[in-house]
SEZA-376319 format. One record per residue (C-alpha): residue number from 1; x, y, z. Coordinates in Angstrom, 1 decimal, decimal comma. Example, Ala and Ser with C-alpha at 12.3 -4.5 7.8 and 13.67 -1.06 7.14 Angstrom:
residues 2
PT / 1 / 12,3 / -4,5 / 7,8
PT / 2 / 13,7 / -1,1 / 7,1
***
This chain:
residues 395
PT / 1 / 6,1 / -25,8 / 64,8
PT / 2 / 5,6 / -27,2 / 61,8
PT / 3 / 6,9 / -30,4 / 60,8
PT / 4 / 5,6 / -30,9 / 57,2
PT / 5 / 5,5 / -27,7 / 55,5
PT / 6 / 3,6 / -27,6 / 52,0
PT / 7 / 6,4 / -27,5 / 49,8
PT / 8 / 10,2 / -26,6 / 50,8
PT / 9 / 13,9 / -26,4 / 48,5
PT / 10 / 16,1 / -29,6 / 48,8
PT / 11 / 19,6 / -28,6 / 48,8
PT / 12 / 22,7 / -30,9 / 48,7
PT / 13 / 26,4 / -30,5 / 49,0
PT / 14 / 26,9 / -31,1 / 45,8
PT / 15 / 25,0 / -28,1 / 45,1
PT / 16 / 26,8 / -26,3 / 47,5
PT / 17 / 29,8 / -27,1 / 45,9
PT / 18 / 28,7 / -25,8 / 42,7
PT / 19 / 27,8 / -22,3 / 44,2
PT / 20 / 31,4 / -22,8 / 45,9
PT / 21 / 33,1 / -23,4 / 42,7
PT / 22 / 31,6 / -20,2 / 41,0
PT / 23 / 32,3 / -18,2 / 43,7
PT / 24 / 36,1 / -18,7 / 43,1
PT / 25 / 35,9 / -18,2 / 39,8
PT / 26 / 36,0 / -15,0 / 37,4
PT / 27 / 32,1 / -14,5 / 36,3
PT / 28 / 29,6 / -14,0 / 39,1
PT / 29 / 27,5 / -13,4 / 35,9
PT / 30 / 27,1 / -13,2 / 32,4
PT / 31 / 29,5 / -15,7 / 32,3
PT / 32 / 29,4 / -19,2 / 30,9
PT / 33 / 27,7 / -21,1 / 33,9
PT / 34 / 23,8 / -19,3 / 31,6
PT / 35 / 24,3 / -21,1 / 28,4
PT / 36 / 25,6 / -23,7 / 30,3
PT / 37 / 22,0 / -23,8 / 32,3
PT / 38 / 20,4 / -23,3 / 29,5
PT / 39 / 21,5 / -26,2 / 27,4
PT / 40 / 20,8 / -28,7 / 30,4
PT / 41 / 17,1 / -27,3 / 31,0
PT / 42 / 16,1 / -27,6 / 27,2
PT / 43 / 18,0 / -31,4 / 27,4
PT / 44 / 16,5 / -32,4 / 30,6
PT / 45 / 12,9 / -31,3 / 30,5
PT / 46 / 12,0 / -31,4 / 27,0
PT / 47 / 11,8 / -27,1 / 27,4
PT / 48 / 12,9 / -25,5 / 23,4
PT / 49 / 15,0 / -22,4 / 23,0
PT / 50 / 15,1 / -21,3 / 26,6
PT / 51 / 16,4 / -18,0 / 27,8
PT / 52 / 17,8 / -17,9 / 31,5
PT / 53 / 16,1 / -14,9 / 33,3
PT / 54 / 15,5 / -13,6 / 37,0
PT / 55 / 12,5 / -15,0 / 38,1
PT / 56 / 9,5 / -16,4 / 36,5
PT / 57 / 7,3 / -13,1 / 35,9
PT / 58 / 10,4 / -11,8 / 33,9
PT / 59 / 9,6 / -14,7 / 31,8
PT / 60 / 6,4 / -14,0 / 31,7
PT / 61 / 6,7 / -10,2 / 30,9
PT / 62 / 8,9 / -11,5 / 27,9
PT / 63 / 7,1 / -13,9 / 26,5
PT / 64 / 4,0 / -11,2 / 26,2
PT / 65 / 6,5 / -8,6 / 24,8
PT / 66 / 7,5 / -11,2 / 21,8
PT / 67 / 3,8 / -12,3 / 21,7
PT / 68 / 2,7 / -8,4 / 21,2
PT / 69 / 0,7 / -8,2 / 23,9
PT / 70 / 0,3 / -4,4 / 24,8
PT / 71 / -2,1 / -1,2 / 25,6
PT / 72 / -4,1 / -1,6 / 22,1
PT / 73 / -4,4 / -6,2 / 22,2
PT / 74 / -4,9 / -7,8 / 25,4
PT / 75 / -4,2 / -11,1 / 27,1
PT / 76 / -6,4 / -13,4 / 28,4
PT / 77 / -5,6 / -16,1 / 31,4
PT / 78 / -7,2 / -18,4 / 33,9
PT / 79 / -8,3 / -16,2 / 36,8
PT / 80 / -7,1 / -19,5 / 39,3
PT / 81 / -3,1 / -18,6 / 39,0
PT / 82 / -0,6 / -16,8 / 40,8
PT / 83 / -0,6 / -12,8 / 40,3
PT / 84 / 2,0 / -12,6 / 37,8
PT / 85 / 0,5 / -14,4 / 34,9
PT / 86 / -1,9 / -11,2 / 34,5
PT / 87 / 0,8 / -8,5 / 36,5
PT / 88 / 3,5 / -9,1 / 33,7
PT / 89 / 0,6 / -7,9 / 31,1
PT / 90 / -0,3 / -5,5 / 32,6
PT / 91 / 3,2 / -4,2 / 33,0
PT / 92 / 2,9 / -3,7 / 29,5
PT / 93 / -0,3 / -1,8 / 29,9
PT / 94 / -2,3 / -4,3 / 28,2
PT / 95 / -6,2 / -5,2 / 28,7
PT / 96 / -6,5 / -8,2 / 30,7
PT / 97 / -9,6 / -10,8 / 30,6
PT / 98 / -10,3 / -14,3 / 32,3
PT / 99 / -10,7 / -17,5 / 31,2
PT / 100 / -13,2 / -19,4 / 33,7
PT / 101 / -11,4 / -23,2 / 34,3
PT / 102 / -12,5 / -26,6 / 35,4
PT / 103 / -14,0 / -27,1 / 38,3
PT / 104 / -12,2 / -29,9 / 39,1
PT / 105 / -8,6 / -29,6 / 37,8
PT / 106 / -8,5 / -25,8 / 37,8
PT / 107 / -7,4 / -25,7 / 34,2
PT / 108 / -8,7 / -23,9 / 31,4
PT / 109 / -10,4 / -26,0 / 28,6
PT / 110 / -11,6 / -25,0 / 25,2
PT / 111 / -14,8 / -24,3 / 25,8
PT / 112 / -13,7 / -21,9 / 28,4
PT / 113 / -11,6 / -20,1 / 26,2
PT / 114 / -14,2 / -19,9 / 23,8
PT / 115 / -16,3 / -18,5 / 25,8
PT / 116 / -14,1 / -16,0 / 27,1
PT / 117 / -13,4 / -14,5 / 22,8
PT / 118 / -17,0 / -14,4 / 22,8
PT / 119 / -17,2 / -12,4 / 25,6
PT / 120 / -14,2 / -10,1 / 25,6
PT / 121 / -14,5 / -6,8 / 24,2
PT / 122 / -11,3 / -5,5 / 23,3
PT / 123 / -8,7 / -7,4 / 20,7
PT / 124 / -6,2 / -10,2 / 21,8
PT / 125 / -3,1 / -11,0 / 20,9
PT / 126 / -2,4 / -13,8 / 23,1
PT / 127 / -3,9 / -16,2 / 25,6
PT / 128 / -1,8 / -17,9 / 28,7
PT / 129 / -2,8 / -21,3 / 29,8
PT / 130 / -1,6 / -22,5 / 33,1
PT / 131 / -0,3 / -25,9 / 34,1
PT / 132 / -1,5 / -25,9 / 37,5
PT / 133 / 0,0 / -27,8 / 39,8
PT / 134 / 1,9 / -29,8 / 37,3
PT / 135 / -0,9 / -31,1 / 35,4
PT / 136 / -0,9 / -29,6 / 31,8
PT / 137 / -3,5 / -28,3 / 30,0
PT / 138 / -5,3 / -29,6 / 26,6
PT / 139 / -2,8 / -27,6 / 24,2
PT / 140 / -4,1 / -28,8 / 21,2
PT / 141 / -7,6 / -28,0 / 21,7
PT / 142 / -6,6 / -24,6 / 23,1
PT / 143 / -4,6 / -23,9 / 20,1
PT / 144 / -7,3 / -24,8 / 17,7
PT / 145 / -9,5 / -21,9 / 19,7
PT / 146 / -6,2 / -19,1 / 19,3
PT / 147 / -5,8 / -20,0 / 15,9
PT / 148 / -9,8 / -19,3 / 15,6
PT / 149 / -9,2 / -16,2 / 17,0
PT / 150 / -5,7 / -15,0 / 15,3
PT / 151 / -4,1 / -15,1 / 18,8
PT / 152 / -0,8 / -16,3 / 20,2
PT / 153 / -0,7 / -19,6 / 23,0
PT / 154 / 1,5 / -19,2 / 25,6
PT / 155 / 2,4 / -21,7 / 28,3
PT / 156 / 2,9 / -20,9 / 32,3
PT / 157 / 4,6 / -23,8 / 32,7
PT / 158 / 5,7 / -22,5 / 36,2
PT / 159 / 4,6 / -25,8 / 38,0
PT / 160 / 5,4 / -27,7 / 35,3
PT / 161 / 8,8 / -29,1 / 34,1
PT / 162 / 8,7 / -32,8 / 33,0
PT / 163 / 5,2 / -32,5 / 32,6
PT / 164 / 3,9 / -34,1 / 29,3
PT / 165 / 0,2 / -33,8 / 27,1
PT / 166 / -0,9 / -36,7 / 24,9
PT / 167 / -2,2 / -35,0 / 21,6
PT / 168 / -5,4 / -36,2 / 19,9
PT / 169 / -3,1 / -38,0 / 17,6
PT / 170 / -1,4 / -39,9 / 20,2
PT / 171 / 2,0 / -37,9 / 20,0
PT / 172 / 3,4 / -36,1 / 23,3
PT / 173 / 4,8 / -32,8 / 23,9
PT / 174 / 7,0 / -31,9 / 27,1
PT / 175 / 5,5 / -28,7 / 28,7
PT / 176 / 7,7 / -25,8 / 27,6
PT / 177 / 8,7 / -27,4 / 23,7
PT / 178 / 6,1 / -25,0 / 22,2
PT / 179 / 5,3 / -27,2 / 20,1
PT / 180 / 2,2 / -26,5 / 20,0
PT / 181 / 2,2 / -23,3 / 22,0
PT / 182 / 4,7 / -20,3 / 21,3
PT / 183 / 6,4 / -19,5 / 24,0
PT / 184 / 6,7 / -20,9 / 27,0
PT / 185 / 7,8 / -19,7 / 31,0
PT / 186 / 9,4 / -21,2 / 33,8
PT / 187 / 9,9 / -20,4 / 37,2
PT / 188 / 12,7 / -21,4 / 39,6
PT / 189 / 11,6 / -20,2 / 42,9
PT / 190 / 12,8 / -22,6 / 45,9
PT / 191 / 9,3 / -24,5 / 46,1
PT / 192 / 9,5 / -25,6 / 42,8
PT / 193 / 11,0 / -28,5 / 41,0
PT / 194 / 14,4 / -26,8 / 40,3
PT / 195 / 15,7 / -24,3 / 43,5
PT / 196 / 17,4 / -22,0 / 42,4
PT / 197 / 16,9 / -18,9 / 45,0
PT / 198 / 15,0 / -17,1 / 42,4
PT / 199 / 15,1 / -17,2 / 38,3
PT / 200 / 13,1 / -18,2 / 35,2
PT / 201 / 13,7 / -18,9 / 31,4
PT / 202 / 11,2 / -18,4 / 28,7
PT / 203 / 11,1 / -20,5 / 25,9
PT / 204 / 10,1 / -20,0 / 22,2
PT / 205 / 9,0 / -21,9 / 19,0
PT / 206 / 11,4 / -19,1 / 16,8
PT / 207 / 15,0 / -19,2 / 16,6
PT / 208 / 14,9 / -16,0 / 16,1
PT / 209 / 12,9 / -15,1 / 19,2
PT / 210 / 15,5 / -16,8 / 21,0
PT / 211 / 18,0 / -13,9 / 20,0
PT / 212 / 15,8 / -11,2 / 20,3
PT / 213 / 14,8 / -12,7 / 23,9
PT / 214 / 18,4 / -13,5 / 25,2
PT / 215 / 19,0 / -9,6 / 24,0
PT / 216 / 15,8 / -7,8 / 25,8
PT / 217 / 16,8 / -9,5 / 28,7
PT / 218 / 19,8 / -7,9 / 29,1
PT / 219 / 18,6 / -3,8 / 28,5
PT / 220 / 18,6 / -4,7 / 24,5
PT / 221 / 22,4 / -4,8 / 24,3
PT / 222 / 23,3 / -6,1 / 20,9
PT / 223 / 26,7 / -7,1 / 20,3
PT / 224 / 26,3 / -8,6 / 16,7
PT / 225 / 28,4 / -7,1 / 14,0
PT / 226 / 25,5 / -7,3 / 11,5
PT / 227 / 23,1 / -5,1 / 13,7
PT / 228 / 26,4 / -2,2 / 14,0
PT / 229 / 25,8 / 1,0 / 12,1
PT / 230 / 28,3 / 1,2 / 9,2
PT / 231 / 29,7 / 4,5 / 11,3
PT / 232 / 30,4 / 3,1 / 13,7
PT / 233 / 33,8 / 1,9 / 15,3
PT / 234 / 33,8 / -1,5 / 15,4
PT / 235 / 36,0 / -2,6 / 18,8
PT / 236 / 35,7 / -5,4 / 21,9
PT / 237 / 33,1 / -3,0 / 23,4
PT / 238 / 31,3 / -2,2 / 20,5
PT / 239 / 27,0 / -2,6 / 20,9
PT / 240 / 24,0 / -1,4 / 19,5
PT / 241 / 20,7 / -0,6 / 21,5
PT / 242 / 18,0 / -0,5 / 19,3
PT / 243 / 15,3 / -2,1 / 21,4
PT / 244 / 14,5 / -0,8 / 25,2
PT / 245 / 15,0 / -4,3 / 27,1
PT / 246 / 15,6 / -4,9 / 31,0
PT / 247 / 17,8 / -6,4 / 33,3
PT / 248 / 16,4 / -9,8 / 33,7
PT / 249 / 19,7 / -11,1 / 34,2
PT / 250 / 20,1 / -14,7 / 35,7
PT / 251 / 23,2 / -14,8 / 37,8
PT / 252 / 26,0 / -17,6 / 37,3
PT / 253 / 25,5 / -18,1 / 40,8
PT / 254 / 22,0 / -19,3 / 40,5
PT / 255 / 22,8 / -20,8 / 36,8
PT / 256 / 25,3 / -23,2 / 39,1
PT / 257 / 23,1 / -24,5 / 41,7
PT / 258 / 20,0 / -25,3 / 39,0
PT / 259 / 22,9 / -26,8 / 36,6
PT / 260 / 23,4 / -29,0 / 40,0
PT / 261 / 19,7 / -29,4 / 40,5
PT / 262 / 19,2 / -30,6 / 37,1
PT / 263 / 21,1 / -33,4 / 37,7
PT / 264 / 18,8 / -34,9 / 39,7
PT / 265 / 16,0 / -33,7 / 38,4
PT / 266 / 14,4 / -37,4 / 36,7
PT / 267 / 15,0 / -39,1 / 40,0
PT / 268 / 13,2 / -35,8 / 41,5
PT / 269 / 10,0 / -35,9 / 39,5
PT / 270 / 10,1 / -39,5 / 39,7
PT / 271 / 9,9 / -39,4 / 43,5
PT / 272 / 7,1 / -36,3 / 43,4
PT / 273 / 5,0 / -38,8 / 41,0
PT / 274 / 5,2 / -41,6 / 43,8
PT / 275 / 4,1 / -39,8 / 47,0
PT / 276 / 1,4 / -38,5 / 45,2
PT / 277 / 0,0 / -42,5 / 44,0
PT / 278 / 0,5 / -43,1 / 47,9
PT / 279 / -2,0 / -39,8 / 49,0
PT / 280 / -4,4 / -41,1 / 46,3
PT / 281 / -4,6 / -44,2 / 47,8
PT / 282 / -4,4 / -43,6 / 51,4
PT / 283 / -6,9 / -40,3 / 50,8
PT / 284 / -9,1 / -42,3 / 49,2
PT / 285 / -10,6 / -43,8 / 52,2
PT / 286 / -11,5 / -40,4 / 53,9
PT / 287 / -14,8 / -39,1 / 54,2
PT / 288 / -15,4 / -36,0 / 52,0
PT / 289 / -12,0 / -36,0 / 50,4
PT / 290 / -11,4 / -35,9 / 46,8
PT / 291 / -7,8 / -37,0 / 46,5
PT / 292 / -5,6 / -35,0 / 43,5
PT / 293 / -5,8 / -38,2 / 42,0
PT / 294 / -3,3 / -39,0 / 38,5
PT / 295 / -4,6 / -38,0 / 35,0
PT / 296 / -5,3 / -41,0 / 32,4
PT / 297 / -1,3 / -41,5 / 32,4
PT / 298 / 0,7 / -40,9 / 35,2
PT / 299 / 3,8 / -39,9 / 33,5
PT / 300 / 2,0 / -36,9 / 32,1
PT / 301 / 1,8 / -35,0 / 35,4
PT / 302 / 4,7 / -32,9 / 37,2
PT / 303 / 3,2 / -32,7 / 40,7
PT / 304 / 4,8 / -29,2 / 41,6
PT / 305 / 1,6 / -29,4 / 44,3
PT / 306 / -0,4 / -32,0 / 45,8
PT / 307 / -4,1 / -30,1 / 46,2
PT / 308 / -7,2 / -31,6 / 47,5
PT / 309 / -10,4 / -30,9 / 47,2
PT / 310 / -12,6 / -30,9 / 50,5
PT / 311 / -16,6 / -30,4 / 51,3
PT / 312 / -16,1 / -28,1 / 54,1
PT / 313 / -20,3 / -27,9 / 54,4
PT / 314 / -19,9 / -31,9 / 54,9
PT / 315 / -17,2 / -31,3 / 57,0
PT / 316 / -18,7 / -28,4 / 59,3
PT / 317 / -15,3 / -26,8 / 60,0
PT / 318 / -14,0 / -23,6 / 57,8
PT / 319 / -11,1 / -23,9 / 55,6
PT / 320 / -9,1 / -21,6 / 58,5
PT / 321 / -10,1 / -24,0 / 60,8
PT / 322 / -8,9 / -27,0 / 59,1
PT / 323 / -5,6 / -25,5 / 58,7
PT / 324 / -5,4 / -23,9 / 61,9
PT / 325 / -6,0 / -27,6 / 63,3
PT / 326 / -3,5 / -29,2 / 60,7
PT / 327 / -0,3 / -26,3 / 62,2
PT / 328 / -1,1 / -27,4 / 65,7
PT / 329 / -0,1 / -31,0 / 64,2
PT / 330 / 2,5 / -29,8 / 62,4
PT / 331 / 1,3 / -29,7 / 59,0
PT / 332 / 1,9 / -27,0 / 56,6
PT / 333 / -0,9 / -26,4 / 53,8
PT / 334 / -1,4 / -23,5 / 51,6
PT / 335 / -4,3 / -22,6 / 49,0
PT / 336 / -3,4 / -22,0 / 45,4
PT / 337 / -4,9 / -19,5 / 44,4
PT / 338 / -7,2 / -16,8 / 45,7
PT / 339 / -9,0 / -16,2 / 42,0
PT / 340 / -7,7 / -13,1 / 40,6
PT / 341 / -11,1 / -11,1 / 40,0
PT / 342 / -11,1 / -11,4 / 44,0
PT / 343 / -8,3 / -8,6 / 44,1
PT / 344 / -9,3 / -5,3 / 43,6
PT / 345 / -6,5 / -4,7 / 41,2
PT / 346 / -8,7 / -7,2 / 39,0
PT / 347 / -12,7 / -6,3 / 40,1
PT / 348 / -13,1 / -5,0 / 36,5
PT / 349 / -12,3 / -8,1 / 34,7
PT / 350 / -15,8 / -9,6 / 36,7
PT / 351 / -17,6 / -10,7 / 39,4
PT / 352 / -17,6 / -14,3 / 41,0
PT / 353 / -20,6 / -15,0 / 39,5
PT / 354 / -19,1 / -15,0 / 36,1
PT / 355 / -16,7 / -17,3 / 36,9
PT / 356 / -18,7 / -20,6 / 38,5
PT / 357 / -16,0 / -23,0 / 38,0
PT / 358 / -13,1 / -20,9 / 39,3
PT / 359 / -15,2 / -20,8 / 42,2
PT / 360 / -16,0 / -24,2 / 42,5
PT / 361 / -12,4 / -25,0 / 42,4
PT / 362 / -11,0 / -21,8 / 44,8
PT / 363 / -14,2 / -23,3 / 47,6
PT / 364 / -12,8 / -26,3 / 47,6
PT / 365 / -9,3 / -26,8 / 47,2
PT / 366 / -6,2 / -27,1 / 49,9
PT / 367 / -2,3 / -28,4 / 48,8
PT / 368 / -1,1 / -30,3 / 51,4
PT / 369 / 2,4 / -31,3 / 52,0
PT / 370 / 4,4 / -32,1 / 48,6
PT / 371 / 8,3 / -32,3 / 48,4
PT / 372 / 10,6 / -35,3 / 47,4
PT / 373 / 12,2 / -35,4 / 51,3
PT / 374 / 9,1 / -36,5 / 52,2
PT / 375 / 8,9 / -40,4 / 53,2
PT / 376 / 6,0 / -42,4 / 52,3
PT / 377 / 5,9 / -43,2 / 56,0
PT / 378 / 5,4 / -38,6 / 56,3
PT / 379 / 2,2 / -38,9 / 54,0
PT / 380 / 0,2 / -41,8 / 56,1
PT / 381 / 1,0 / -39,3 / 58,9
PT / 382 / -0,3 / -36,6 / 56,8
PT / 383 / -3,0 / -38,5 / 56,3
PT / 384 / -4,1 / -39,8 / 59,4
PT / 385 / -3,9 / -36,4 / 60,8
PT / 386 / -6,3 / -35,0 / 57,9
PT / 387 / -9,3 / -37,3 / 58,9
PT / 388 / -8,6 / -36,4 / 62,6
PT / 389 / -8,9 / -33,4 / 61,7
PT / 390 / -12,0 / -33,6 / 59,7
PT / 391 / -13,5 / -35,8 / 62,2
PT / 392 / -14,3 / -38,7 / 59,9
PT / 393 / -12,7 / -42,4 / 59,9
PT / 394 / -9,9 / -43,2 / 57,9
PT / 395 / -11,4 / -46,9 / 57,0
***
């Protein structure tokens, strides 16, 4: 059984009671409990413009449709991601390319991007970056290369809320302001930072993205006088369709319970920022462990997962075996992610060879158990049963 899975939802009565109090009322959705959401994310996190959706590849797929990704310009991504960064362009039946990424973090850089224009061989009109983990990626430098290139940044900021970037002049940006980048999406899946079942919101540097977002999501329904045809009876159901959106609809249900989780989201991230300090330190001692370790300033980092990187050669055991070993204890681990040019959806985009530091990172990498109900007592255990498991000394 286990004890300590990698990541799991925390759920609290007050939550309940806010699911409670929208059951009983007159909206199950497209009622006021979205804005309501809405407002809170953009307040709390630091997010700009957001747009409540259904899950986080509908925020994806809607951030590419803005950015004008489709079949004739193409998107390239970090092949070390979850499926959906590249799935919601192709969706759109647009060329897809890779980014290789540190070898250590996982992230794309610059130079990797670079690299990847250089090598590409159709036209792009955007390029996704992804916070893994939580940590964020060098927007600045990445938005110096898209300008280069006349594309559009966008930010999966999936693991990511509260996360911050220092800028080269010393300034911050919260992941999701598009401040730098141009749109921006979120996910809301029960292991992230805000549990809400399922959902997403995309965010946007435009205004007036933000209105032609909020309509796409819901089938391109547009309510606005201005857009009526001068023919046409004006009346309480009056609407104009004059862009094929989809129903990306976030419910008031789920708007409820995040609204609730939002309130305790600061004390949250606060909490996911000091288990991690306590597996850096208490890692640190183990034989052919590299810890997650925190980026130049702690604050920066969101620590949606906690992933290590191990020397299985050193270690003579498999990555199976390690977490085989680690269930029977009761410890929950996961591997984020198998590189995308792995899947034969993706063998076109290239071989593992082309990618050495997606490799690198994929070889070596395992999250182990992250959550804010876990005690600081839960990661020494965690711990200790890690070096048993690898058979060295935890000094």
């Amino acid at each position: 059984m286990i004890r300590f899975p990698y990541s799991k939802q925390s759920i609290t009565s007050d939550d309940i009671s806010a699911v409670n109090r929208v059951l009983a009322a007159p909206f199950l959705t497209q009622g006021p409990e979205i804005r309501k959401f809405e407002i809170a994310f953009e307040r709390v996190t630091g997010a700009r413009n957001a747009v409540a959706v259904s899950n986080g590849t509908a925020a994806l797929h809607l951030a590419y449709v803005a950015a004008g990704v489709s079949r004739s310009k193409g998107l390239i991504c970090p092949p070390v991601t979850f499926l959906a960064t590249a799935a919601a362009a192709k969706l759109l039946c647009a060329p897809v390319a890779f980014s290789d990424v540190d070898p250590i973090t996982g992230l794309m850089t610059p130079e990797t991007l670079r690299a990847a224009f250089e090598k590409v061989s159709f036209d792009i009109a955007a390029v996704t970056c992804v916070h893994l983990g939580g940590r964020m990626c060098d927007l600045s430098g990445l938005k110096e290369v898209c300008d280069e290139y006349g594309a559009l940044l966008i930010e999966d900021a999936c693991h990511a809320p509260g996360a911050k970037h220092t800028l080269r002049d010393g300034r911050t940006v919260a992941a999701g302001s598009c401040e730098i980048a141009d749109y921006a999406a979120f996910s809301f899946h029960p292991v992230k930072h805000i549990a809400m079942g399922e959902g997403g919101a995309v965010c946007c540097k435009r205004p007036e993205d933000f209105s032609r977002l909020s309509t796409l999501r819901n089938h391109g329904i547009d309510r606005s006088k201005e857009t009526l045809p001068i023919d046409q009876e004006v009346g309480p159901w009056s609407y104009v369709n004059t862009e094929i959106g989809w129903n990306y609809r976030l419910t008031d249900i789920q708007a409820a319970l995040g609204s609730s989780q939002l309130m305790r989201f600061k004390s949250s991230l606060d909490r996911r920022r000091m288990l991690s300090r306590i597996y850096d330190q208490s890692l640190s001692a183990i034989d052919h462990v590299t810890p997650a370790m925190q980026p130049d300033n702690p604050s920066e980092h969101s620590w949606h997962l906690y992933a290590v990187a191990l020397d299985f050669a050193c270690i003579g055991k498999s990555r199976s075996e390690v977490m085989e070993d680690l269930a029977v204890k009761g410890i929950g681990t996961q591997v984020h992610y198998i590189p995308l040019y792995r899947h034969p959806t993706y063998a076109a985009c290239g071989r593992s060879s082309d990618f050495p530091g997606a490799e690198q990172y994929y070889q070596n990498t395992l999250s182990i158990p992250l959550y804010p109900g876990l005690m600081p007592d839960d990661i020494d255990l965690i711990s200790h049963a890690l070096a048993e498991v690898l058979d060295t000394k935890n000094n």
